[in-house]
Phi, psi and omega in degrees: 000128166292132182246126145266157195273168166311163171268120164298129125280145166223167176332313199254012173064030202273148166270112192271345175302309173325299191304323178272004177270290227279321182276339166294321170311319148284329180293290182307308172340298191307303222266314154335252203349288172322275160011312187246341179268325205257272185304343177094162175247084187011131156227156207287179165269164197324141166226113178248107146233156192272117173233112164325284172354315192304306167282349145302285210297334187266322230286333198266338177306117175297154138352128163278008162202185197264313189276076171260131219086035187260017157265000159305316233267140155304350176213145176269181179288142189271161168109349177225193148262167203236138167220132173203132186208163196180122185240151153295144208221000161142189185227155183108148175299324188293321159295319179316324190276311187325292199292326185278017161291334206250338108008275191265020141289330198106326192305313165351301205271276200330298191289025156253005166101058175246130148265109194272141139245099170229192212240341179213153180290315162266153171298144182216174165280097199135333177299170193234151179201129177235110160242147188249124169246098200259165210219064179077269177259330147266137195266121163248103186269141180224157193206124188243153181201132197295125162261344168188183179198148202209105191210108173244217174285303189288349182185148176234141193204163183184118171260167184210157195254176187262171158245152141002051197135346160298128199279353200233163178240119127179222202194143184231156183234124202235118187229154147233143193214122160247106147010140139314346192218028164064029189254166185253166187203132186254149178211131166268143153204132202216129160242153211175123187208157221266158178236005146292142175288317182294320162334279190306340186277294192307019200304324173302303223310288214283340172310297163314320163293302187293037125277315170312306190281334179292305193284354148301320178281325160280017143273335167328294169321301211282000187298000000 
């Protein structure tokens, strides 16, 4: 729990505790930022691991918000943010299998600079996934549970919810699709909102890493 001390008044009614959370709170803005624009932030190599375990300890931990399986839907949920983005990624059935394999493998994620822990080497309905995003000097961990999964001639898709301890509430969509006109095509879709209090002060910080990390994954896809 974040404790702020009482607020001093003064003439202007400033709370200097404030003043002093809100300037650290930039100082990290800054130093992310620095991180991801200008020097880049490394990213490591594939890190996989299989942990059984995961599932015992997750499988029954409710959901960290209420709608879940609302990225099936045609409209996302009101109340977070909203993401849906999406590249072409080659063309042909033979690509198609390429990525969703390397998708409902996991590897997408691993090759965005995530050290993955999950409870089965495929994705299934029901997996458990813990990722480390290390960002320089901060480590940010998330804990996840698989909510459907979808694999047809045409498409492979698998969305997963946040649990309990995850700094974000919502739920992400992960798709690759062949086309009518043979294109192989990765497509996101997310709803999301911060689930921390220090989250919710820091929101550029975390908006920023989830933008970062969403466009990893579509650089992954498309390698």
């Amino acid at each position: 729990m974040l404790m702020v001390p009482p607020c001093r008044i003064g003439g202007d009614r400033t709370c200097w505790h404030a003043e002093r959370l809100s300037a650290r709170l930039n100082d990290t803005v800054e130093l992310i930022h620095r991180l991801m624009t200008q020097s880049g932030v490394p990213m490591p190599d594939s890190q996989l691991r299989v942990v059984e375990s995961l599932a015992d300890r997750f499988t029954t931990t409710p959901f960290s918000y209420p709608e879940v399986g609302a990225t099936r839907q045609d409209q996302l949920p009101r109340g977070y943010r909203r993401l849906e983005a999406r590249i072409d990624v080659g063309h042909g059935r033979q690509r198609f299998l390429e990525v969703s394999d390397r998708l409902l493998t996991w590897q997408i994620h691993s090759e965005s600079g995530l050290a993955l822990q999950v409870s089965d080497p495929q994705v299934r309905q029901g997996a458990i996934l813990i990722a480390t995003l290390p960002l320089g000097p901060v480590k940010i961990d998330t804990r996840c549970r698989v909510v459907y999964l979808i694999t047809d001639d045409r498409r492979a898709a698998f969305a997963y919810g946040t649990l309990p301890g995850h700094p974000e509430t919502g739920e992400e969509r992960f798709d690759v699709e062949l086309t009518d006109d043979d294109r192989v095509v990765f497509n996101l879709r997310a709803f999301s909102r911060n689930a921390w209090l220090l989250a919710r002060l820091g929101s550029t910080v975390s908006n920023r890493v989830q933008a970062m990390v969403n466009r990893r994954y579509l650089a992954a896809a498309a390698s």
